[in-house]
N, C-alpha and C positions, 0 to 999 in steps of 0.2 A: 831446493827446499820445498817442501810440501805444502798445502794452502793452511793444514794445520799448526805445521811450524810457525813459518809465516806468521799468524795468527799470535800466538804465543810470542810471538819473539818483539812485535810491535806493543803488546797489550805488558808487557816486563818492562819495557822504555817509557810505555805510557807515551807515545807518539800521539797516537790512532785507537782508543779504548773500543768508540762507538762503532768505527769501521772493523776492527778487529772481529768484534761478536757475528757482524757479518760472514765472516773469513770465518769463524769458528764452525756456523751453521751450514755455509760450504763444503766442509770437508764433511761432513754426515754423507752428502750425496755421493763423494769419492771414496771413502774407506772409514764407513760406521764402527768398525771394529775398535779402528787406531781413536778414531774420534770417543767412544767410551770409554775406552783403556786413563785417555786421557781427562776424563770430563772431571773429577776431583781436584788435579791442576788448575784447570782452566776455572772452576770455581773458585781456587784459590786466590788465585789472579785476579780476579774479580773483586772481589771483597777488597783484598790489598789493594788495586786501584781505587777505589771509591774510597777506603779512607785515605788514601794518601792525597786523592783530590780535595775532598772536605778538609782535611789540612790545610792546601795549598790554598781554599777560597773560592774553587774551580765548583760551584753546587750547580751551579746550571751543567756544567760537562758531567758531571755526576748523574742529574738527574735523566740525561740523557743516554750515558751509558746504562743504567740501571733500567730504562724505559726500553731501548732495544732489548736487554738481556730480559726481561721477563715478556717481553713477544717473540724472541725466538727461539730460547731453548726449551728443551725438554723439559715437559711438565714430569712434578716428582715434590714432593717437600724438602728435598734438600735445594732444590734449584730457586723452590720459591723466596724459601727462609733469605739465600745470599739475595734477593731482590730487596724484599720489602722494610726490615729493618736500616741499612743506611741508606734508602729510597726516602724513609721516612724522617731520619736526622737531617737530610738534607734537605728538604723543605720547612722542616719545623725550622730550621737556624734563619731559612730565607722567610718566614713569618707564614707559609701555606700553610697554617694549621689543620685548618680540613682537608687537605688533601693530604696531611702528615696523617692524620687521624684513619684516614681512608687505606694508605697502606699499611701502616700499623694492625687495622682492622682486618685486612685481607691474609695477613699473614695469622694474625691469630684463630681466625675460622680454617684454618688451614692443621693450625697446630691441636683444634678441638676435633675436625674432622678424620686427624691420623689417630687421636686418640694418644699426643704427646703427653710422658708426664714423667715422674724424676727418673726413670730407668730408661727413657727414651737415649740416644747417643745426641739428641738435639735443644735435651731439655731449656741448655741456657740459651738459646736463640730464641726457642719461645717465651720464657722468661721475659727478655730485655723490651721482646714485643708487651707483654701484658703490661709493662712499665710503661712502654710509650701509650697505653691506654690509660694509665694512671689507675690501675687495677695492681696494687702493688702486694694485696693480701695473697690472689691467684698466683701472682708474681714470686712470692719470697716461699709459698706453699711449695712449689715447684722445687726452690732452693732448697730445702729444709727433705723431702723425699729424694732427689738426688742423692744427696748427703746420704741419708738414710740406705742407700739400695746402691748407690757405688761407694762408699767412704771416700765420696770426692775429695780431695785436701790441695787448696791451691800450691804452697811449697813452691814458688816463683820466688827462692828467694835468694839473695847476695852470699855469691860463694866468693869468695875473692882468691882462690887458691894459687900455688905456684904454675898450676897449667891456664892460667887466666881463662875456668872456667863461665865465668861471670854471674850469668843467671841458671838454679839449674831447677831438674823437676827431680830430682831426688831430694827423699825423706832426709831433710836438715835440721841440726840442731847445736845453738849454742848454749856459751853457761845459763845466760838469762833463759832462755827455753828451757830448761833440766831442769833448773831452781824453780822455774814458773809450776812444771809438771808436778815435781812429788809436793810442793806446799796445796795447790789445788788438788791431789788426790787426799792426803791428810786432811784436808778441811771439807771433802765432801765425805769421808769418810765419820768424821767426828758430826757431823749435821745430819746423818743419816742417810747417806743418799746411794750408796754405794752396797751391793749386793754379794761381795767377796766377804770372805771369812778374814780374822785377823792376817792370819798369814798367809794366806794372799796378797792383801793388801803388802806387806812387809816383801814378800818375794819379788813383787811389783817395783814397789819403792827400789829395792836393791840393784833392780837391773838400768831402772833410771841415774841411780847414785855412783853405779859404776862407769856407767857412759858418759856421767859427769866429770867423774874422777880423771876420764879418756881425754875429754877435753882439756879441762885444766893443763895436765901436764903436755897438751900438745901445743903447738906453735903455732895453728891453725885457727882464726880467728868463729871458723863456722864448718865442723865436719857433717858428714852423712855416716849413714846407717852403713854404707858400703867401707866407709873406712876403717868401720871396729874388728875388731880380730873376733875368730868364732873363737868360742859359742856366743859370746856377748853378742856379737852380730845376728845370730837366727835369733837368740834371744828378744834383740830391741825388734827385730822386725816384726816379731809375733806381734809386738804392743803397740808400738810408736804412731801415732796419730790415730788409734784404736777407740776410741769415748767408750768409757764405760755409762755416761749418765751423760743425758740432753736433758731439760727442761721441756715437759709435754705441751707444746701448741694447741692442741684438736682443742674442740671447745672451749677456747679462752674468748671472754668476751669484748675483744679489742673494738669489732665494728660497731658497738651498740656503745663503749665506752669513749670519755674522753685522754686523750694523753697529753694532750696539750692543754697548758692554762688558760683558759678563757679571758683571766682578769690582766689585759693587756691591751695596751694602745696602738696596737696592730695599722691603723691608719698611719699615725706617727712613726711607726718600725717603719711601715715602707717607703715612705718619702723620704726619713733619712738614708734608707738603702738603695735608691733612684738618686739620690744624690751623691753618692757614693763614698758614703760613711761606714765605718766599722759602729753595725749596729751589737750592744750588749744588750740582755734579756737574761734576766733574772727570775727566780719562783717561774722556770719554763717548763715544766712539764706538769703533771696535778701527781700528789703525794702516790697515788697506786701505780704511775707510767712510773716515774722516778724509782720505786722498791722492786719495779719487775724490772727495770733495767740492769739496775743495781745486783738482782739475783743473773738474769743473765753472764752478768762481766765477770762474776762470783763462781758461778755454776757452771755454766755449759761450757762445753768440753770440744770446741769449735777454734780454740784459740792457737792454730798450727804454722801461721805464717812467719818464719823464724826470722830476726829483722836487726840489723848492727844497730849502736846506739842504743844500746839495752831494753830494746820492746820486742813485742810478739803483738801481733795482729789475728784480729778473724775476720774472713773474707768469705763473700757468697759462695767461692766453692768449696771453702770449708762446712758450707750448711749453717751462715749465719745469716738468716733472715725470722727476727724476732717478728711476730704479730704488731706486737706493740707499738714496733716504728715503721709497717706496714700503715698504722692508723696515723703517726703522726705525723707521715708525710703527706697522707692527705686531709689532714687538719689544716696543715704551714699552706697549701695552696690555698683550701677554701678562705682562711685566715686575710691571707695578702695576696690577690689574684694579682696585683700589679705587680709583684716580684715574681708569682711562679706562674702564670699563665703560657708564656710560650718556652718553660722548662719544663721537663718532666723527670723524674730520678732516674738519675743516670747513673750513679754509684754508692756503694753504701759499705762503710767496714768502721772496726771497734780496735784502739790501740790500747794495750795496759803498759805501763812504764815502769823501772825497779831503780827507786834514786837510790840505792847500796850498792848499786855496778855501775851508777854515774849518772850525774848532773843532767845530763844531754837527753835529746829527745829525737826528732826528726827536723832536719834541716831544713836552711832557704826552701822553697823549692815554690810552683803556681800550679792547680793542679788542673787538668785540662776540660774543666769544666766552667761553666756560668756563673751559678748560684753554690755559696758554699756555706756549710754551716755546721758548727763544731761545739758540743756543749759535752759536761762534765758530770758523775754522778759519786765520785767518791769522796765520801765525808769530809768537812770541812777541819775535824778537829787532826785527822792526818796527814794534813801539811803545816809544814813545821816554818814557813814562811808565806804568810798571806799578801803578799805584796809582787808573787813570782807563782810558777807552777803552770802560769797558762799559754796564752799564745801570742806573738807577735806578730803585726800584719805593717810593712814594710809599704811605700808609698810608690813605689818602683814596681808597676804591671807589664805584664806580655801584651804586646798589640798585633796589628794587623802587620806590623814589619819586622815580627818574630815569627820562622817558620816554625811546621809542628817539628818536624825533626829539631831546632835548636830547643824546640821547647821540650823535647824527650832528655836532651842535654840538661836541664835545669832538676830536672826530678831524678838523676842517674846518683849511686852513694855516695860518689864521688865530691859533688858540690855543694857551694855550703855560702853564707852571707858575703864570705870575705871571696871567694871567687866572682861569685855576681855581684861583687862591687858594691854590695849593702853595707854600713856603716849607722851607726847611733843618729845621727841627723837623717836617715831615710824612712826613723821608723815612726810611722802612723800612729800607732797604739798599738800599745801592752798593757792588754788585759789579765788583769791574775786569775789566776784558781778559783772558784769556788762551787760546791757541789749546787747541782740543778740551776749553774748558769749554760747560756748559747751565747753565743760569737757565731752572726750574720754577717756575710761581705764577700763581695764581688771576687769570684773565685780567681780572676788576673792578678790580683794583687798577691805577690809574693808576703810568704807568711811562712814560720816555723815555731816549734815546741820551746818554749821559756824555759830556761833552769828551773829544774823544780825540785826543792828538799822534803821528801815526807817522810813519815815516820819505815820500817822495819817492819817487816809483818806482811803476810798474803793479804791481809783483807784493806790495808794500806796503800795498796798500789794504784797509781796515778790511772784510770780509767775515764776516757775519751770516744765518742762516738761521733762520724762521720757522715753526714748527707751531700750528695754533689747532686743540684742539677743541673740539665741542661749540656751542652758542650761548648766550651769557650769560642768556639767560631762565632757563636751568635754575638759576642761583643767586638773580639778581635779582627772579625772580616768586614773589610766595606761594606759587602752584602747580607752583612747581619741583621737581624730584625730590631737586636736589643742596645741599646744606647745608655751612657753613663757621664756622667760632667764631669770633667777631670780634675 
């Protein structure tokens, strides 16, 4: 076995991470060739250890592999990028905020000096870096050009097929996505937004309606584009996650504006959320964030993540990164530095729900972050039961004795209240519906989507938006920074 083998073959077991990098930089002086051929792997491997350490609680062995590995490989931005980003989770979780800040900071001078930006192949690493600065405008900017210049489309999504494909990256689409598609092309067409002649649009509509009509009679709870028969098939492919109309960003004046309600007891929000209460917040955002949000969930054409349980999601590689909640995530910090001080936004995506294909929403599940917070902007008069529609948050959290792999177990489509053992006596609070509320709480606590009845109609549909920060280590590891009463 070769010193590079070798190398690889401890740093896969995660025996030996830190001795490992050593053994990597060895083989350079034996056989440079094999040693580049392979350096993409061994990057891999890299990253993959470090999160599976920060999982496991192991930040100091993280910090240490991460700290050899950026003194002895090859300099390059892709070498740096795999350093300084989980270099930097792993100290923020252990409370090093300035030295989280510092490699955060190194990586991002790194991604201004290559001249990264949305066509870069690196863009979302430096991304997640400008986020760990709390520069979340440069951050989502990034997102939003991406989109633009690859038609990046997440598409991770549950294929549950008879070859137990599971998760896949092909163009997927169920009924609720088809229905979602041609009612959003008619309602931007009828508002003026849409640049095709009638029949176009109607061409359009027909190829969507026939790859509906494909589903239906199939047995198949989620096909792809690969499954339709041609021509249907070159047809969907021309279109299918295609946006004809984005909502324009440039010039919007988010950072001079406010999106957050001022007239709140923000003192009071966060001691209850230190104490670890499902905090509610009502009149949360000011009437212009609430209408541009409300236009986004409406409008842009970002909403590609096909999802069981009757939703569709948009996701930052869909190219959802509005301005707007660039500004109001960092309003929520300056707001309450005792909730978000050693979190920084760590995720962000928009669910829409169709109560005419069912009740259900998204299951049990904790999602692997800190700080969680979930608010609502669809009119109040479209739900048809004001006592239901929103969220439950289940008294039953992940700790320090739930590894991250069972915890990937809990979020998989498969699981649901009555697997994790959730029951009516375990639930905390159930908050209803109503537009421009938030649901603030400690993101370990298991929580899922309340039966929700609303009215029929595009513009009806249950719409939800997402903030995580932080990463749940910080609460669940001994060596977390952040602490909670139970």
């Amino acid at each position: 076995m070769t010193m590079l083998q070798a190398g690889m073959a401890h740093l896969t077991s995660l025996v030996d991470p830190v001795g490992n990098i050593h053994l990597f930089v060895g083989a350079v002086r034996y056989s440079p060739q094999i040693y580049s051929q392979a350096l993409p792997q061994i990057m891999s491997k890299v990253v993959y250890a470090a999160n599976v350490m920060i999982g496991d609680c192991r930040m100091e062995t993280v910090i240490n592999l991460l700290t050899s590995w950026g003194r002895l490989a090859p300099r390059g931005i892709g070498m740096a990028l795999t350093q300084f980003l989980p270099l930097a989770q792993a100290l923020q979780i252990l409370g090093r905020h300035e030295e989280a800040k510092q490699s955060a900071s190194s990586g991002v001078q790194l991604c201004r000096s290559e001249g990264v930006d949305g066509r870069h192949p690196l863009w979302k690493n430096c991304a997640n870096l400008y986020q760990m600065l709390r520069d979340y405008h440069t951050s989502f900017k990034l997102i939003r050009d991406a989109h633009q210049a690859h038609r990046v489309t997440s598409q991770q999504s549950v294929h549950p097929s008879s070859e137990g494909r599971g998760m896949t990256n092909e163009p997927v689409f169920n009924v609720m996505r088809l229905q979602h598609d041609i009612e959003q092309i008619r309602y931007l067409e009828d508002v003026g937004r849409l640049s095709l002649s009638s029949e176009e649009v109607e061409e359009l509509v027909g190829t969507y309606a026939e790859a509906l009509q494909v589903v239906r009679s199939s047995k198949q709870m989620i096909l792809s584009v690969n499954d339709l028969q041609p021509p249907l098939r070159q047809r969907m492919a021309a279109v299918f996650d295609r946006p004809l109309y984005m909502p324009k960003e440039e010039g919007t004046p988010w950072k001079e504006r406010r999106a957050l309600n001022p007239s709140q007891d923000f003192k009071k929000m966060s001691r209850d959320f230190m104490n670890g209460e499902v905090v509610v917040i009502d009149n949360f955002l000011t009437m212009p964030a609430l209408q541009a949000l409300k236009e986004v969930g409406l409008e842009a054409q970002f909403w590609h993540a096909t999802r069981l349980n009757n939703y569709v999601g948009a996701m930052d590689d869909d190219g959802f990164g509005p301005d707007v909640l660039a500004r109001l995530a960092n309003e929520l910090e300056e707001a309450m530095p005792d909730v978000f001080d050693g979190h920084t936004l760590l995720m962000h995506w928009g669910f829409k729900h169709d109560t005419e294909l069912g009740p259900h929403g998204i299951a049990a599940h904790a999602d692997t972050a800190a700080v969680n917070l979930n608010f609502w902007v669809t009119d109040d008069h479209a739900n048809l039961d004001d006592k239901s529609g929103g969220l439950v948050v289940f008294d039953k959290r992940s700790t320090h004795n739930i590894s991250d792999s069972s915890l990937g177990d809990y979020n998989h489509f498969g699981t649901n209240s009555t697997t994790l053992g959730l029951t009516k006596d375990n639930i905390k609070n159930r908050v209803p519906h109503r537009q421009n509320r938030a649901v603030l709480f400690h993101s370990s606590y298991f929580h899922e989507t309340d039966v929700h009845k609303f009215k029929n109609g595009y513009q009806n549909r249950r719409i939800n938006y997402t903030l995580l920060f932080g990463r749940m280590e910080s609460i669940r590891c001994p060596s977390g920074n952040f602490r909670m009463k139970d």
